[in-house]
C-alpha positions in Angstrom: 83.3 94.6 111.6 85.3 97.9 111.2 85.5 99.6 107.7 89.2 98.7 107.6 88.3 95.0 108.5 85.6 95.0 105.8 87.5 96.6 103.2 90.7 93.6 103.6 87.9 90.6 103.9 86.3 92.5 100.3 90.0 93.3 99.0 90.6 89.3 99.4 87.5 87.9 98.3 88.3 89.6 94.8 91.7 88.6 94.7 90.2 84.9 95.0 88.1 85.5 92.3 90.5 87.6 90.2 93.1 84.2 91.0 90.1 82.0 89.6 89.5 83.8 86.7 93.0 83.5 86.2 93.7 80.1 86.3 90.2 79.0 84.3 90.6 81.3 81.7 94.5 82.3 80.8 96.8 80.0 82.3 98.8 76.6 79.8 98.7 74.5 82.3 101.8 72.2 80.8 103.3 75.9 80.5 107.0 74.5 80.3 110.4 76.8 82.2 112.1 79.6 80.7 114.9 78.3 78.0 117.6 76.6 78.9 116.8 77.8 83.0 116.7 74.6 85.1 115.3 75.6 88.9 115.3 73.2 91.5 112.4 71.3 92.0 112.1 71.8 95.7 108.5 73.4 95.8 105.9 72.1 98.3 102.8 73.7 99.8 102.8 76.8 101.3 106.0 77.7 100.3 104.5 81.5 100.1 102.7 81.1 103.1 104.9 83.9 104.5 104.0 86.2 102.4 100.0 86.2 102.9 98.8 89.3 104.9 99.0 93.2 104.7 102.3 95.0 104.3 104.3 98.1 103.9 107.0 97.6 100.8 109.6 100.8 100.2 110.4 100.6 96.8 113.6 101.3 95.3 114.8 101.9 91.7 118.1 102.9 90.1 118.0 106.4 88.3 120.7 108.9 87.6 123.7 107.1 89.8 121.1 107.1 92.9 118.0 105.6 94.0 114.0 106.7 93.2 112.6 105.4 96.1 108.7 105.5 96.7 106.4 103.8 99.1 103.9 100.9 98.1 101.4 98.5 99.7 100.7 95.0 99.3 97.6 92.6 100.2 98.6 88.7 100.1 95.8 85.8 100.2 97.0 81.7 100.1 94.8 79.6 98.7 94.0 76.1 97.7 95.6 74.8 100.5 99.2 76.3 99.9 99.0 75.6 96.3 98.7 79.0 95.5 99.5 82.5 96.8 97.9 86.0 95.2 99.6 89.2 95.7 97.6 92.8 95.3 100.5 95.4 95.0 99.5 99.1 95.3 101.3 102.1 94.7 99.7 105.3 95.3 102.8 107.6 94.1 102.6 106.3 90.9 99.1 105.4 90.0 100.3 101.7 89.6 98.9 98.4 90.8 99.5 95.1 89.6 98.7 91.3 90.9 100.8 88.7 91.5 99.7 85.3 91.0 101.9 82.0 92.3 101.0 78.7 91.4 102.4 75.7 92.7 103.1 72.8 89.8 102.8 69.6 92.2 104.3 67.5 89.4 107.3 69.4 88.8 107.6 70.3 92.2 108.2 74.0 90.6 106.1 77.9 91.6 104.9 79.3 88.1 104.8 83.5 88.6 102.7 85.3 86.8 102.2 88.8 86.7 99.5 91.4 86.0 99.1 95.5 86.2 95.9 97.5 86.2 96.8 99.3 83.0 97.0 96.3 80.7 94.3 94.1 82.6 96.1 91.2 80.7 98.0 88.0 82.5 101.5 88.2 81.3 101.1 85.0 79.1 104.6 83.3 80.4 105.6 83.0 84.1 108.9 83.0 85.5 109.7 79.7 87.4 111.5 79.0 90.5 111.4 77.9 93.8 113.1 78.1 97.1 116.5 76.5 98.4 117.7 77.5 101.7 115.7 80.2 102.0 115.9 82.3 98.6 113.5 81.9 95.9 114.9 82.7 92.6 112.7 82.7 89.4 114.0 83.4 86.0 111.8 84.6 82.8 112.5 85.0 79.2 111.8 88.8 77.6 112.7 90.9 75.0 114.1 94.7 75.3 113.4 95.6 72.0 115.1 93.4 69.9 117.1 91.8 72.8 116.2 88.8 74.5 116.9 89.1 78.2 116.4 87.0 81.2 114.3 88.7 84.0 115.1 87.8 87.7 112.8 87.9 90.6 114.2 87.1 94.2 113.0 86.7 97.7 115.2 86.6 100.3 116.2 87.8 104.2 112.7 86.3 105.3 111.5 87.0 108.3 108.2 86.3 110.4 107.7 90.4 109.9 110.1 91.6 107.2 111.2 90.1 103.3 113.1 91.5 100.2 112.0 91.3 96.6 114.0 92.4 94.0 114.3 92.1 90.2 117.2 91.9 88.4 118.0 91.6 84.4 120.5 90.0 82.7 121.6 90.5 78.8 124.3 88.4 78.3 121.8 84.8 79.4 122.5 85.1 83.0 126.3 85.3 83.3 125.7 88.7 85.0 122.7 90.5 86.5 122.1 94.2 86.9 119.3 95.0 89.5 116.4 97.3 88.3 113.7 97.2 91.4 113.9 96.5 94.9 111.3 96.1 97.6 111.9 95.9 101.1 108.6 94.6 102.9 107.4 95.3 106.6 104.1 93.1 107.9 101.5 95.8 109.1 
């Protein structure tokens, strides 16, 4: 086995663990949808499953009327049979990493998204929920900007066997309009 090869068989093996941790340990399992935010309940197995491998993600944010745009890495494991997919996001430029973790509610047929970065080491304690319809996933989440409660927006679209977008979006006025904030353009290595 290569030293590359090892390394992505070790990288996984911890995400699965990191995932099982997870889901013994920090995760309401009757956990219910953001307020008042009704997704479809169209999720099935493997839903993700086109997102599990190694890829290259450019990164774009809005700044100062233009765009801070950075490169970024990303390791994706299914598990469970479909029922759950676990993203490793890496970003060199800015000393950031983070973990995704999906998990597939076969009841309500809905993807619960939770979200954790290296410099908390804590599991966001709501997920955004969504799922797909005709090929875009939208999940919506409750937060505060300081005082304000905002609705935070995560999408995948323009899927392709080698290519995807993820972006984020925010809305302060509950979701009548949406204002982008990070967008992630993903090639399979």
């Amino acid at each position: 086995m290569t030293d590359d090869a090892s390394t992505n068989l070790q990288r996984r093996e911890l995400l699965q663990v990191a995932a099982g941790l997870a889901v013994a340990g920090s995760i309401r399992a009757n956990a219910a949808p953001a307020d008042a935010k009704k997704p479809a309940p169209t999720g099935k197995r493997g839903d993700f499953d086109f997102l599990t491998g190694e890829w290259k993600i450019h990164n774009k944010q809005p700044k100062d009327g233009g765009f801070d745009e950075f490169e970024g890495e990303a390791t994706v494991v299914s598990i469970l049979g479909g029922l759950a997919s676990i993203e490793e996001l890496r970003i060199p430029a800015r000393n950031f990493s983070g973990m995704g973790l999906r998990l597939l509610d076969l009841e309500r047929k809905l993807w619960a998204d939770y979200w954790v970065n290296s410099k908390s080491g804590v599991l966001a304690p709501e997920p955004a929920w969504g799922s797909f319809v005709d090929g875009v996933g939208l999940w919506d989440g409750d937060d505060k900007d300081g005082e304000t409660a905002i609705i935070v927006r995560g999408a995948w679209d323009q899927i392709t066997p080698k290519s995807c977008r993820w972006y984020q979006a925010v809305s302060r006025d509950d979701g009548r309009t949406w204002r982008e904030n990070w967008i992630m353009h993903w090639t399979r290595k």
